[in-house]
N, CA, C and O atoms as a GROMACS GRO file, in nm:
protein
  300
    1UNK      N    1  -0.356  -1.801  -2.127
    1UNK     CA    2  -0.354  -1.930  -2.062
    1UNK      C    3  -0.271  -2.032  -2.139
    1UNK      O    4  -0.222  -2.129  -2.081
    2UNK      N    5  -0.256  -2.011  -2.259
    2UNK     CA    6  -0.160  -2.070  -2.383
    2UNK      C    7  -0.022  -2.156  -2.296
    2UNK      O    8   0.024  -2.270  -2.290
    3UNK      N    9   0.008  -2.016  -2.237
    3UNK     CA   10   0.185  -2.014  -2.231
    3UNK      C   11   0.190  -2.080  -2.046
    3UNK      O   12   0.295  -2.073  -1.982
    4UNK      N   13   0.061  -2.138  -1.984
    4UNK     CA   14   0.064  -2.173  -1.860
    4UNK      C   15   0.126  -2.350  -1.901
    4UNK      O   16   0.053  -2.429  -1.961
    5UNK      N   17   0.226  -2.376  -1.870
    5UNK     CA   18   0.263  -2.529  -1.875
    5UNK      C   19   0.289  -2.609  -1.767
    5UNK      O   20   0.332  -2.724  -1.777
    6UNK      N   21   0.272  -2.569  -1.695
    6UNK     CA   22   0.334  -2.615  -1.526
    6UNK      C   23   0.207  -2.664  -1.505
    6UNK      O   24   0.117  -2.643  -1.587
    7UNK      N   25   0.180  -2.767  -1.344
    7UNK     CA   26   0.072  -2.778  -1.300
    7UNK      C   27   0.062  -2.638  -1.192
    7UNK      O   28   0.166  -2.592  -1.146
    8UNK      N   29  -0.053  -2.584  -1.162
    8UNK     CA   30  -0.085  -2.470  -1.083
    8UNK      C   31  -0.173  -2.532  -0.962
    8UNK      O   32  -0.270  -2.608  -0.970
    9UNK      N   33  -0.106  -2.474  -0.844
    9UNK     CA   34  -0.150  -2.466  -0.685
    9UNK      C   35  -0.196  -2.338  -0.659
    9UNK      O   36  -0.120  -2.241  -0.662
   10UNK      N   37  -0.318  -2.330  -0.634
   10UNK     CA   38  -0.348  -2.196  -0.567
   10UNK      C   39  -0.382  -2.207  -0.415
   10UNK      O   40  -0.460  -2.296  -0.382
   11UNK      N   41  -0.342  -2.145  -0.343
   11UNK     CA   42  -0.366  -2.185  -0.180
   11UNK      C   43  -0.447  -2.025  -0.140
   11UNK      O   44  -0.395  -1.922  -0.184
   12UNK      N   45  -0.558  -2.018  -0.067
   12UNK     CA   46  -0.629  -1.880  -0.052
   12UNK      C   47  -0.671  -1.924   0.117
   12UNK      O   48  -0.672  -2.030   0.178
   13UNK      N   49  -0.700  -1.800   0.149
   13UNK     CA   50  -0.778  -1.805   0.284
   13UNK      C   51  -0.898  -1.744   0.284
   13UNK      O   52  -0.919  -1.629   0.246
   14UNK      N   53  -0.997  -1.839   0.338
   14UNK     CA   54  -1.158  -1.779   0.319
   14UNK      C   55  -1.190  -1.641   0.367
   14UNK      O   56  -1.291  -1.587   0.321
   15UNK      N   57  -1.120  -1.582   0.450
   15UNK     CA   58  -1.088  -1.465   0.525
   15UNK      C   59  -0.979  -1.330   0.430
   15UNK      O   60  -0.986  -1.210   0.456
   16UNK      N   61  -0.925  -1.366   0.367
   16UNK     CA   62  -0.825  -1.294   0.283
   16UNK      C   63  -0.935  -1.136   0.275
   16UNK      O   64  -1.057  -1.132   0.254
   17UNK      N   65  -0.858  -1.045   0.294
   17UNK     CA   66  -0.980  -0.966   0.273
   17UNK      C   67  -0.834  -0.793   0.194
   17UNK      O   68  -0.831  -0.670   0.186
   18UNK      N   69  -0.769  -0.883   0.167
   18UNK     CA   70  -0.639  -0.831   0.080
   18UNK      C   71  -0.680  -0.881  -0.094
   18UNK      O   72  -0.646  -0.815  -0.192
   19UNK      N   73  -0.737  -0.972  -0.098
   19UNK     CA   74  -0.771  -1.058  -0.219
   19UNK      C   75  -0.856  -1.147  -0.204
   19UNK      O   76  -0.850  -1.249  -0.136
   20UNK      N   77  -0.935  -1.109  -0.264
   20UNK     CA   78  -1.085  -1.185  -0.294
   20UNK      C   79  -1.041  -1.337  -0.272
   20UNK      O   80  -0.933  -1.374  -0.319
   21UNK      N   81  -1.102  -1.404  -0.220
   21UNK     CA   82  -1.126  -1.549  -0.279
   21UNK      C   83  -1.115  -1.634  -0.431
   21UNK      O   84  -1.066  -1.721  -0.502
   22UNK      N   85  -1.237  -1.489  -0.401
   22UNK     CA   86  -1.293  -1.514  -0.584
   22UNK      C   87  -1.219  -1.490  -0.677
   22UNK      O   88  -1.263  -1.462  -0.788
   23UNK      N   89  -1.113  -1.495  -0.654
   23UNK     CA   90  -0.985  -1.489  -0.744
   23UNK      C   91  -0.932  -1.582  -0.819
   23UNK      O   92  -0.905  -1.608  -0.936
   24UNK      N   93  -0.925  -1.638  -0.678
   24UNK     CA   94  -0.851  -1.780  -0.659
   24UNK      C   95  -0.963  -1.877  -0.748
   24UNK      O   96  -0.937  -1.958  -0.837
   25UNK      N   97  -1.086  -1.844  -0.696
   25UNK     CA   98  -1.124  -1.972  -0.804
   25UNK      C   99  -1.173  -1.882  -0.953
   25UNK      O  100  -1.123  -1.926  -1.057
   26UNK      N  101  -1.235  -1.801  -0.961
   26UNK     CA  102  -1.187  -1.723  -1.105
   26UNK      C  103  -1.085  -1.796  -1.199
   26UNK      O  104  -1.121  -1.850  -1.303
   27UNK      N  105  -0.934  -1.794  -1.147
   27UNK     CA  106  -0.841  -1.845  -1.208
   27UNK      C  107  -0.822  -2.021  -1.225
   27UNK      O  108  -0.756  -2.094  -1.299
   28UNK      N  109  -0.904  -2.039  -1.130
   28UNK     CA  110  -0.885  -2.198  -1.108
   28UNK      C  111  -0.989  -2.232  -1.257
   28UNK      O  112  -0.956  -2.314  -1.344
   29UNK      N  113  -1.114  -2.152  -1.260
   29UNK     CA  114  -1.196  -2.212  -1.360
   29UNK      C  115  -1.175  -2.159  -1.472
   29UNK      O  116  -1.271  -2.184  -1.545
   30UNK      N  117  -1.071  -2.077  -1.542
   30UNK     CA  118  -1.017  -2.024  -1.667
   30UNK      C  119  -0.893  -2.154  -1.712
   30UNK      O  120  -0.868  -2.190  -1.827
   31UNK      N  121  -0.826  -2.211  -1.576
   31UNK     CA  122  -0.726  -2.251  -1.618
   31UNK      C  123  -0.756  -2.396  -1.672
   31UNK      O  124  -0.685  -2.462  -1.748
   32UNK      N  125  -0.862  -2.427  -1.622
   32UNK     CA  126  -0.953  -2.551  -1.599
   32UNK      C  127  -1.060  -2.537  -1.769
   32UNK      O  128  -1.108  -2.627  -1.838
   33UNK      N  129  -1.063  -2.432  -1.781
   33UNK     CA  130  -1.119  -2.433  -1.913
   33UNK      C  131  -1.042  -2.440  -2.063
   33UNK      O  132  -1.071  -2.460  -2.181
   34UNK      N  133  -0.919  -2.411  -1.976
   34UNK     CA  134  -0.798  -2.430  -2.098
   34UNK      C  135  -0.743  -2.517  -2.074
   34UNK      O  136  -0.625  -2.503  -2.105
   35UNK      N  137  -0.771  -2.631  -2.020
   35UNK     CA  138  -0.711  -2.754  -2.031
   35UNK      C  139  -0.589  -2.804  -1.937
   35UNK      O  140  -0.527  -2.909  -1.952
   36UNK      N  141  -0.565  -2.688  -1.819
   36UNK     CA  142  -0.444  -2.708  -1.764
   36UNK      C  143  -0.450  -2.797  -1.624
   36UNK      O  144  -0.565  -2.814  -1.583
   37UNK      N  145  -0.368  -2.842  -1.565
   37UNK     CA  146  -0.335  -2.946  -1.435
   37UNK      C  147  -0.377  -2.814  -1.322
   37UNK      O  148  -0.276  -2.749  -1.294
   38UNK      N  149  -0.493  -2.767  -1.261
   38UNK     CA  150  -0.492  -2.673  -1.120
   38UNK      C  151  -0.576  -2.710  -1.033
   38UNK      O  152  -0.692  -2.744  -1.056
   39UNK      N  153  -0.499  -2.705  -0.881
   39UNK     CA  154  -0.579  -2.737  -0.758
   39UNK      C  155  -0.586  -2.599  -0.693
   39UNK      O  156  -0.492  -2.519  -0.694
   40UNK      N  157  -0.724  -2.575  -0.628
   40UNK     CA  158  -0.724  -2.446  -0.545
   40UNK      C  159  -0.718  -2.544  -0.402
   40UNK      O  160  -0.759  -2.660  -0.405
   41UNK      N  161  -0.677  -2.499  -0.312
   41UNK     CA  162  -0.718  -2.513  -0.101
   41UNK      C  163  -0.727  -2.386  -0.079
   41UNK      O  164  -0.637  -2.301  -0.084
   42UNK      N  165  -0.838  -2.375  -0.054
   42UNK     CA  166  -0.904  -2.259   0.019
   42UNK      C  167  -0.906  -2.296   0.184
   42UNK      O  168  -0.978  -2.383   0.232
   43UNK      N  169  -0.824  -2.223   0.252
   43UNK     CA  170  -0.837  -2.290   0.397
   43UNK      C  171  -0.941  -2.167   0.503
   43UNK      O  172  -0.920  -2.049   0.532
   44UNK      N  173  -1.043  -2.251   0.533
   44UNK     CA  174  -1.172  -2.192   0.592
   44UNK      C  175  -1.104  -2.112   0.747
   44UNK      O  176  -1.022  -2.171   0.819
   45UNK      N  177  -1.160  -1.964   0.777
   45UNK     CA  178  -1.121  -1.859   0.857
   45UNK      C  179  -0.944  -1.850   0.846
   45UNK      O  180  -0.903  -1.829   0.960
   46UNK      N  181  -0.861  -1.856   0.775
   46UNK     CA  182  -0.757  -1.781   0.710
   46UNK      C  183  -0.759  -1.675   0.672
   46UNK      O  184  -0.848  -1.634   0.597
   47UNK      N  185  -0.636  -1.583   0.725
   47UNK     CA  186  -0.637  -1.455   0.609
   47UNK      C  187  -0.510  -1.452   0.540
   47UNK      O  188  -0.414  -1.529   0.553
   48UNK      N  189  -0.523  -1.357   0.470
   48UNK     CA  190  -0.428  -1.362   0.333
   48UNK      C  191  -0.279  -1.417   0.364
   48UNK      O  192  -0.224  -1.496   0.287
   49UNK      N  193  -0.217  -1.367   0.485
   49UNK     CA  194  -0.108  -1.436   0.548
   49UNK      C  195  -0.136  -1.610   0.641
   49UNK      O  196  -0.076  -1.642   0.744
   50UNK      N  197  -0.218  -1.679   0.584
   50UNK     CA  198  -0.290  -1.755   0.605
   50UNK      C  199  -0.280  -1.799   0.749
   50UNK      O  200  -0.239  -1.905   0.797
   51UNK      N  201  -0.315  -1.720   0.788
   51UNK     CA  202  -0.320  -1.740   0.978
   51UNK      C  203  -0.249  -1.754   1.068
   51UNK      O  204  -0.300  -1.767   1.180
   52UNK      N  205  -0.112  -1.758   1.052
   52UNK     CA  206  -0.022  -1.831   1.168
   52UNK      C  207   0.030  -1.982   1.138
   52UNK      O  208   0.006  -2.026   1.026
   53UNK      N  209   0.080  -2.044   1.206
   53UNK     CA  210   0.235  -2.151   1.185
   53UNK      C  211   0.124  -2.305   1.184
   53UNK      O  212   0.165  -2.415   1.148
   54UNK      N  213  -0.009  -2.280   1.226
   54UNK     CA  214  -0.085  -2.403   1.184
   54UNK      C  215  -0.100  -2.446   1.029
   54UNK      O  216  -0.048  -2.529   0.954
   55UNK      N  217  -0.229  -2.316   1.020
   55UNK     CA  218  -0.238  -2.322   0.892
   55UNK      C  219  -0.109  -2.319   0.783
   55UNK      O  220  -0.127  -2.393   0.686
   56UNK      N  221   0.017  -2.247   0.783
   56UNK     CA  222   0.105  -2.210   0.712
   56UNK      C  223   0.152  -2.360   0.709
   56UNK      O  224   0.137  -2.396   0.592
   57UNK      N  225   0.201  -2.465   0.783
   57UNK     CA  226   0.227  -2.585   0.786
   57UNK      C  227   0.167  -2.669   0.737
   57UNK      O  228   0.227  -2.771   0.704
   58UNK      N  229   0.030  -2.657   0.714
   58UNK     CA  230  -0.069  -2.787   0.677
   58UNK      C  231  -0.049  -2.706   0.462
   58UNK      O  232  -0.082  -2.763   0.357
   59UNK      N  233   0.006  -2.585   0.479
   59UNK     CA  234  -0.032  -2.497   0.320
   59UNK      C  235   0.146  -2.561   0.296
   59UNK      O  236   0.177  -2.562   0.176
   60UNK      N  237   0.225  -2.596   0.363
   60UNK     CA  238   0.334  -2.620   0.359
   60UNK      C  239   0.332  -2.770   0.318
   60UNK      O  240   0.389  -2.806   0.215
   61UNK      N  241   0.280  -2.840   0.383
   61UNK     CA  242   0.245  -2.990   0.382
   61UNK      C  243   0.191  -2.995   0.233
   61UNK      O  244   0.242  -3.069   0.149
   62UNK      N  245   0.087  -2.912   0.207
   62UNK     CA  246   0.014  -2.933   0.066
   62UNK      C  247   0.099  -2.879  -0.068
   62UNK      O  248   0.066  -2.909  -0.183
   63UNK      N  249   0.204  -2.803  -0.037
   63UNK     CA  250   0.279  -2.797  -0.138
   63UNK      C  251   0.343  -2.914  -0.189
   63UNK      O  252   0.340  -2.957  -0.305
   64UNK      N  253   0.411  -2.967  -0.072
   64UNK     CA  254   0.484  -3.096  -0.068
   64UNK      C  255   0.468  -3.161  -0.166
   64UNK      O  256   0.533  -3.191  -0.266
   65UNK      N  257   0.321  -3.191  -0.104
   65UNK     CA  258   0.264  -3.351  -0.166
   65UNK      C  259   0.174  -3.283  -0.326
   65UNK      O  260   0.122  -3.368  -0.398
   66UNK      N  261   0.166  -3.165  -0.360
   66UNK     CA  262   0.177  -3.149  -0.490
   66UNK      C  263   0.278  -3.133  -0.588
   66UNK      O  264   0.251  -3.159  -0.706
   67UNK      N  265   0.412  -3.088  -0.549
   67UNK     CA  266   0.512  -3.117  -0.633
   67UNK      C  267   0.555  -3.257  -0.583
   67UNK      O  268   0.617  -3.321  -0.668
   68UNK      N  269   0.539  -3.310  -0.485
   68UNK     CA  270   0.572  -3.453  -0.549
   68UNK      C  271   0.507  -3.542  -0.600
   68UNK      O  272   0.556  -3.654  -0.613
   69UNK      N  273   0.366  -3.510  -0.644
   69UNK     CA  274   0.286  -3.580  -0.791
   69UNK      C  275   0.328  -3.504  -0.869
   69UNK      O  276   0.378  -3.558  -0.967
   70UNK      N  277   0.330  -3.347  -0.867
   70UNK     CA  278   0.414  -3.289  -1.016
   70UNK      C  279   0.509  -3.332  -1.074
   70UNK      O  280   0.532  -3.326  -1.195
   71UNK      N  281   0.564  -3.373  -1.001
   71UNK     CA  282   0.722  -3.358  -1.033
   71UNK      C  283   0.731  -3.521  -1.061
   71UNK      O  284   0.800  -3.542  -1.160
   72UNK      N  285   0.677  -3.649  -0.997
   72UNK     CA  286   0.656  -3.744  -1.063
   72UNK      C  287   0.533  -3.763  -1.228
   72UNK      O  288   0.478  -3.862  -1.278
   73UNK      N  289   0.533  -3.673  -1.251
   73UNK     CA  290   0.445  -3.682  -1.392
   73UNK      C  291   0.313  -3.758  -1.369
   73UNK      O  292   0.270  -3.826  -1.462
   74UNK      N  293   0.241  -3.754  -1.247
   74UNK     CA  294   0.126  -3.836  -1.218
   74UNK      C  295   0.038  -3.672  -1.204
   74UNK      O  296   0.074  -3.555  -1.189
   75UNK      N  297  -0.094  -3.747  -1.219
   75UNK     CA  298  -0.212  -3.655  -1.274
   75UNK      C  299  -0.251  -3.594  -1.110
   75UNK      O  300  -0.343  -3.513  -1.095
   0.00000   0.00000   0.00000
């Protein structure tokens, strides 16, 4: 977790049945214990290809607006 320096986005679908959920936050609360910047969105009945051009847009939208607090150096 040392060498993680970036802020971390994890985006999962409650449905993923390719990859646990519990992954996603697994990693969220290791990275969170080492001190690092991570948001999970878990988007409820998604699967791993997170559902189609709704959901993929709103996971699109949320990238956005996290690299542009990343990328402005705000928390």
């Amino acid at each position: 977790m040392e060498r993680v320096v970036a802020p971390v986005l994890l985006i999962h679908g409650s449905d993923d049945r390719v990859v646990s959920p519990r992954q996603s936050e697994i990693m969220k609360q290791a990275l969170e214990r080492a001190g690092k910047n991570v948001k999970l969105v878990i988007y409820d009945g998604s699967d791993h290809s997170l559902g189609g051009p709704p959901v993929r847009a709103r996971a699109f939208t949320e990238i956005e607006a996290f690299l542009a607090k990343s990328l402005s150096g705000s928390k």
